[in-house]
C-alpha positions as CSV (number, residue, x, y, z in Angstrom):
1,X,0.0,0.0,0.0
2,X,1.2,3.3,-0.8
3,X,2.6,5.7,1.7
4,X,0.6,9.2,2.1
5,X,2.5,12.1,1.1
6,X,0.6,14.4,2.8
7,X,0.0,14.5,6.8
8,X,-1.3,17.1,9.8
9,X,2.3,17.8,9.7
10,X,2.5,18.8,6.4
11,X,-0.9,20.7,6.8
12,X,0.0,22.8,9.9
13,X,3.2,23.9,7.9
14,X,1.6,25.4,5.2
15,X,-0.9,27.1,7.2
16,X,1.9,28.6,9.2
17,X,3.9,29.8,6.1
18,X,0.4,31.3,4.5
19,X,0.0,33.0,8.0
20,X,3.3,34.2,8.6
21,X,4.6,35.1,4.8
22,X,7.9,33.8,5.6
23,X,9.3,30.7,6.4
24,X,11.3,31.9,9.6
25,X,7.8,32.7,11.2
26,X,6.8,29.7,10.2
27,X,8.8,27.7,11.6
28,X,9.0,29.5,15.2
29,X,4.7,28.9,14.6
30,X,5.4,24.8,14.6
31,X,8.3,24.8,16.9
32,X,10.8,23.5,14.4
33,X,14.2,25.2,12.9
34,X,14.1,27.6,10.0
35,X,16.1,24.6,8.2
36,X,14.4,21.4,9.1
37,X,10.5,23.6,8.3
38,X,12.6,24.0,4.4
39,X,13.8,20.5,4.8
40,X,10.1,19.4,5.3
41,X,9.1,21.6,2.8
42,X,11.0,20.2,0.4
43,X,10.5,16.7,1.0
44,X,6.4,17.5,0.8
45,X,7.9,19.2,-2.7
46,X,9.8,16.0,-3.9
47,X,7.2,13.7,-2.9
48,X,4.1,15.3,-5.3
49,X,7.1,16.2,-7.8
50,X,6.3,19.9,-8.1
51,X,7.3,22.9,-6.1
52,X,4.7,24.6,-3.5
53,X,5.7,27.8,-2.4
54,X,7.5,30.8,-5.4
55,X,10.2,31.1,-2.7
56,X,11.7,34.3,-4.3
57,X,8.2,36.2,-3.3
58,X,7.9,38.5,-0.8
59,X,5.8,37.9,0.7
60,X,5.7,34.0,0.4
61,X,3.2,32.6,-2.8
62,X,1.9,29.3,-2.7
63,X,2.1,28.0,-6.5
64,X,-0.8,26.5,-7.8
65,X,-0.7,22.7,-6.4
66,X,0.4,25.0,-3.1
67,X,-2.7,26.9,-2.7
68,X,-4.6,23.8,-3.2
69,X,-3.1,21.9,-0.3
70,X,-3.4,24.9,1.6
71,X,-7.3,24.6,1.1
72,X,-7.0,21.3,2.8
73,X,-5.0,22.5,5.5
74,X,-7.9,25.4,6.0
75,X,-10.5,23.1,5.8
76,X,-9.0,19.8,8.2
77,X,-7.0,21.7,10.7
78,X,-10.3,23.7,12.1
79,X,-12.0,19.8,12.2
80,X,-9.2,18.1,14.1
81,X,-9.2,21.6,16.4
82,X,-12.7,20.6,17.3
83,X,-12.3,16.9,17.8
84,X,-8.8,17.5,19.9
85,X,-11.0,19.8,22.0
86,X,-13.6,17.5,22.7
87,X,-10.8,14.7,23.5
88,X,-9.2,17.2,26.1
89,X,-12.3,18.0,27.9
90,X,-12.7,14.3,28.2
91,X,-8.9,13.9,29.0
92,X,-7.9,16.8,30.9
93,X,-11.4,17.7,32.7
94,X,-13.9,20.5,31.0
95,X,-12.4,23.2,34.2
96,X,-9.3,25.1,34.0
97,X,-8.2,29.2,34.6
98,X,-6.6,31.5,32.4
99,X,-5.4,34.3,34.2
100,X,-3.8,36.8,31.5
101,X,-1.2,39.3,32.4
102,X,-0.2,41.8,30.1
103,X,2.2,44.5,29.6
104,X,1.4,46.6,26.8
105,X,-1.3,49.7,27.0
106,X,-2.6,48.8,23.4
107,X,-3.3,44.5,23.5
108,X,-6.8,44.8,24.5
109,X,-7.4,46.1,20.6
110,X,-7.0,42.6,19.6
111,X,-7.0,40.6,22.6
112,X,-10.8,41.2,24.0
113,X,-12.0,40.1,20.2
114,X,-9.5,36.6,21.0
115,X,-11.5,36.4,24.8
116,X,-14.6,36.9,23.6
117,X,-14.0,33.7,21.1
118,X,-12.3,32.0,23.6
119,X,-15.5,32.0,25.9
120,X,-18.1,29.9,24.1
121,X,-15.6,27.3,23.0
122,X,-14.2,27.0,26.6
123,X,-17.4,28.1,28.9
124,X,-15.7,26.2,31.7
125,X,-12.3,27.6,31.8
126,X,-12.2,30.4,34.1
127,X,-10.8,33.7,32.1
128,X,-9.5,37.0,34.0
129,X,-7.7,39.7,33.8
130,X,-4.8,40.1,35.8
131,X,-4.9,44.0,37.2
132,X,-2.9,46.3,36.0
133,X,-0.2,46.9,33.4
134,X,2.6,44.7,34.1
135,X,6.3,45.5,33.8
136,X,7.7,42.6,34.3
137,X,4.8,39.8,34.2
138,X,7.0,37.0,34.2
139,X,7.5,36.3,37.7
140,X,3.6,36.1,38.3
141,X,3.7,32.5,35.7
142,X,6.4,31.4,38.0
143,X,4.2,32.3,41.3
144,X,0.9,31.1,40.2
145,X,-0.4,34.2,39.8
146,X,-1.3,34.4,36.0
147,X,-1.4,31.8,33.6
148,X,-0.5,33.7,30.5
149,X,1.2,36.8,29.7
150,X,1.7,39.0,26.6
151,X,5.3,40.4,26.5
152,X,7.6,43.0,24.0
153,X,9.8,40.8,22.3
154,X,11.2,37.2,22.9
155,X,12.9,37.7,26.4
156,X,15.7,35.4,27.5
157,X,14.9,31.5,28.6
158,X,13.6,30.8,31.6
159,X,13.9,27.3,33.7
160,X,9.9,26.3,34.0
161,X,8.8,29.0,30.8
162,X,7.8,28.4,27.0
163,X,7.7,31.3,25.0
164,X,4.8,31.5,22.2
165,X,5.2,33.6,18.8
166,X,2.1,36.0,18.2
167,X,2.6,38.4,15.9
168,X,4.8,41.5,14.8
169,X,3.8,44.7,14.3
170,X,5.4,48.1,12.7
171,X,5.4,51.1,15.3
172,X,4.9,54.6,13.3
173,X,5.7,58.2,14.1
174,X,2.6,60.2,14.6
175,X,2.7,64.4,13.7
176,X,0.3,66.9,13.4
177,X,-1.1,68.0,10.2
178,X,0.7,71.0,10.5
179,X,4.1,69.9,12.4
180,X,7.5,70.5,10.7
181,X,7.8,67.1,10.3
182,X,4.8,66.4,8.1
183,X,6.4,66.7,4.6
184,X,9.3,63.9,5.7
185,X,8.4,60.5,4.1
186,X,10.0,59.3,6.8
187,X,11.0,59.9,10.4
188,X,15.2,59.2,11.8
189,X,16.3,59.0,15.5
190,X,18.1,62.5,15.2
191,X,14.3,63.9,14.3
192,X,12.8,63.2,17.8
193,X,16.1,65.0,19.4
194,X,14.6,68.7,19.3
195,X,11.0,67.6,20.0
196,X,9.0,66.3,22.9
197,X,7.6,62.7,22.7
198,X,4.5,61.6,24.1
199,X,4.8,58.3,25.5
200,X,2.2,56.2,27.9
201,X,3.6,56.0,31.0
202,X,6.0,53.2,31.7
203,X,9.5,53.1,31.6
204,X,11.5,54.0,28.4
205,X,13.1,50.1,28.1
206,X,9.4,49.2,27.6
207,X,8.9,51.8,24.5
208,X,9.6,50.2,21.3
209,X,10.6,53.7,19.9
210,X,13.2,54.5,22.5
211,X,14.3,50.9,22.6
212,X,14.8,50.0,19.1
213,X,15.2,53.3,18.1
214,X,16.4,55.9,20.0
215,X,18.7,54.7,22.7
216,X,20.5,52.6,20.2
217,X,21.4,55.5,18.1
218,X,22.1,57.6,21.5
219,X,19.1,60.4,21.1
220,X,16.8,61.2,23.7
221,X,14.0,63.3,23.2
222,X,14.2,67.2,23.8
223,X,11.2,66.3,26.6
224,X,9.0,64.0,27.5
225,X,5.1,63.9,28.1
226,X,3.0,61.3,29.5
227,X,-0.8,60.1,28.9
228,X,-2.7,57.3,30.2
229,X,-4.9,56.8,27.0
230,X,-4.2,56.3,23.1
231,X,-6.8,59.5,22.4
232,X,-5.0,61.4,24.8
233,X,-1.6,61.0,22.7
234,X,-3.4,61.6,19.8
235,X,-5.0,64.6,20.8
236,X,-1.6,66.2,22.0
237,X,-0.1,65.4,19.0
238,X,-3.0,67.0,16.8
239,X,-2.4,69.8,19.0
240,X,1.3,70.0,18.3
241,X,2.0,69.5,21.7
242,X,4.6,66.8,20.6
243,X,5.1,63.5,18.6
244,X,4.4,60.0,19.4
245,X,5.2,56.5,18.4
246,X,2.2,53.7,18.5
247,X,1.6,50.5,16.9
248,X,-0.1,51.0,13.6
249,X,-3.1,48.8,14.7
250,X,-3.9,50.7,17.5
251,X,-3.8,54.3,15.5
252,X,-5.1,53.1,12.0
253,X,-9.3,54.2,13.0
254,X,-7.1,58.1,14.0
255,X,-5.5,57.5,10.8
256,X,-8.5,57.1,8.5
257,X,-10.2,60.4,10.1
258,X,-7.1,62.3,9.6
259,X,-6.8,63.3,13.0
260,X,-2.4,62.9,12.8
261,X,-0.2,61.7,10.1
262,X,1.8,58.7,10.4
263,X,5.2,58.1,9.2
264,X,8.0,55.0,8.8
265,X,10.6,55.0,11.6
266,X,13.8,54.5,10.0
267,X,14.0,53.2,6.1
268,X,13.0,50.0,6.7
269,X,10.1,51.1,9.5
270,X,10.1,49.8,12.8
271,X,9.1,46.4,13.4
272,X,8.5,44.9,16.4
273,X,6.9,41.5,17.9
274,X,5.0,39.9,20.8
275,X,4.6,36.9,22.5
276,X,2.9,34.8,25.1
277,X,4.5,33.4,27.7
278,X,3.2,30.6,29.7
279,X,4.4,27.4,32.3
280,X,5.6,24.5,30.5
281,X,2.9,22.3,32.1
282,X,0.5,25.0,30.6
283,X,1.0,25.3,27.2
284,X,0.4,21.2,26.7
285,X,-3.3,22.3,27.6
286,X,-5.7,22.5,24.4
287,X,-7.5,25.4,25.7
288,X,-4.4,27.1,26.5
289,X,-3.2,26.4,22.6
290,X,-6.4,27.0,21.0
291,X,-6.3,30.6,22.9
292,X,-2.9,31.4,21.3
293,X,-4.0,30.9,17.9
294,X,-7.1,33.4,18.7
295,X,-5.1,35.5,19.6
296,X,-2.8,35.1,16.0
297,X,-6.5,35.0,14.1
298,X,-7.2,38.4,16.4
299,X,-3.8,39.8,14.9
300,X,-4.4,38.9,11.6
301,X,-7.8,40.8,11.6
302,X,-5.8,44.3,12.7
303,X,-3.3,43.8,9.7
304,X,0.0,42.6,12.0
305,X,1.8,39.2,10.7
């Protein structure tokens, strides 16, 4: 009997590379090497003699026979989601908590629509909110004090942690309609030395502008304002009371009014990524997966990879 060429496997991969547009992502989606994901790839190529993905696009194309196994990766996967669910409540027990911690002033754009699926698939798991904005939310996994927590950037590795790829984002420069910096295409560090930023307020490690930006290149703002709210920055920077730098998402409905403009950081723009971070004993759970890739379906729907 012939051997099937094609497996959940092989499924799971293509959905990650059609999510993701590049195979790196992809591979960090299905916990595999960037290599052995092309390796994989490749060997799903050899077997049905023909290639999948146009690897020189940007991003990623799935060729014809490519998009049509991707079909059957978007039509199975959600099918063997829904029976692997109804296995783990059998398994594991319906009950569980899901504490979330987060750190960011701008998640709840994309993570209340991810809860509010979450609910009536898992009405017995007990979701909350951690309180607060968290700085460091990592130590409340270790204590037993949240369950999951949404963090800037891949941190370092942690005995007793497993780190979760959402999504990433570009941060843009927001101006007034009639600042001096309108006309640029294109904002530099040295543009945000004469001018005052307008910043939430946490500490400047936790601002993807002055972290990936600024203090690498050794600028600091003229001055600094803070504001608890994402209207608020907008409607200083409309005033020219300063600048700001925000996650497209959260500024994009601004945007479309023409409240501010918005321009790149740097010539490549300013991209930045999150995670979830969770206990190792955790992230076997099926609710706890299924809620991470809501929150990647919530990302999708706000335009971030």
């Amino acid at each position: 009997m012939p051997q099937p060429r094609v497996d959940l496997r092989h499924l799971a991969m293509l959905q990650a590379i059609a999510d993701s547009g590049n195979l790196t992502r992809a591979a960090a989606r299905v916990f595999v090497t960037q290599s052995a994901l092309s390796h994989q790839l490749k060997g799903l190529e050899g077997a049905y003699g023909t290639e999948l993905v146009e690897r020189e696009s940007r991003p990623l194309r799935f060729t014809p026979a490519g998009a049509r196994l991707l079909d059957l990766a978007r039509s199975v996967l959600p099918q063997v989601a829904d029976a692997e669910r109804d296995l783990a409540r059998l398994v594991e027990g319906r009950s569980g908590s899901l504490r979330v911690a987060v750190e960011c002033h701008t998640c709840f754009d994309w993570l209340m629509p991810a809860m509010d699926r979450f609910r009536p698939r898992w009405p017995e798991v007990k979701l909350d909110l951690v309180s607060g904005f968290q700085t460091d939310p990592l130590p409340l996994l270790l204590k037993d004090q949240a369950d999951f927590a949404v963090i800037h950037d891949e941190p370092a590795p942690r005995k007793g942690l497993v780190y979760e790829p959402l999504f990433e984002y570009e941060t843009v420069a927001l101006v007034g309609k009639d600042h001096r910096l309108a006309g640029r295409a294109r904002l530099e560090a040295r543009d945000f030395a004469q001018e005052t930023l307008i910043t939430y307020p946490v500490a400047d490690e936790m601002l993807d502008v002055m972290k990936h930006l600024l203090l690498p290149a050794g600028v600091r703002p003229k001055a600094q304002r803070r504001a608890e709210l994402t209207v608020a920055i907008i409607q200083l920077v409309a005033s020219g009371r300063g600048i700001a730098a925000l996650p497209a998402w959260s500024v994009a409905p601004y945007l479309e009014r023409g409240y501010v403009l918005a321009k790149p950081l740097g010539r490549k723009g300013l991209h930045c990524a999150l995670y979830g971070a969770t206990t190792a004993h955790l992230v076997q759970l099926a609710y706890m997966r299924e809620f991470v890739e809501l929150i990647r379906e919530a990302g999708k729907e706000f335009g971030v990879r």
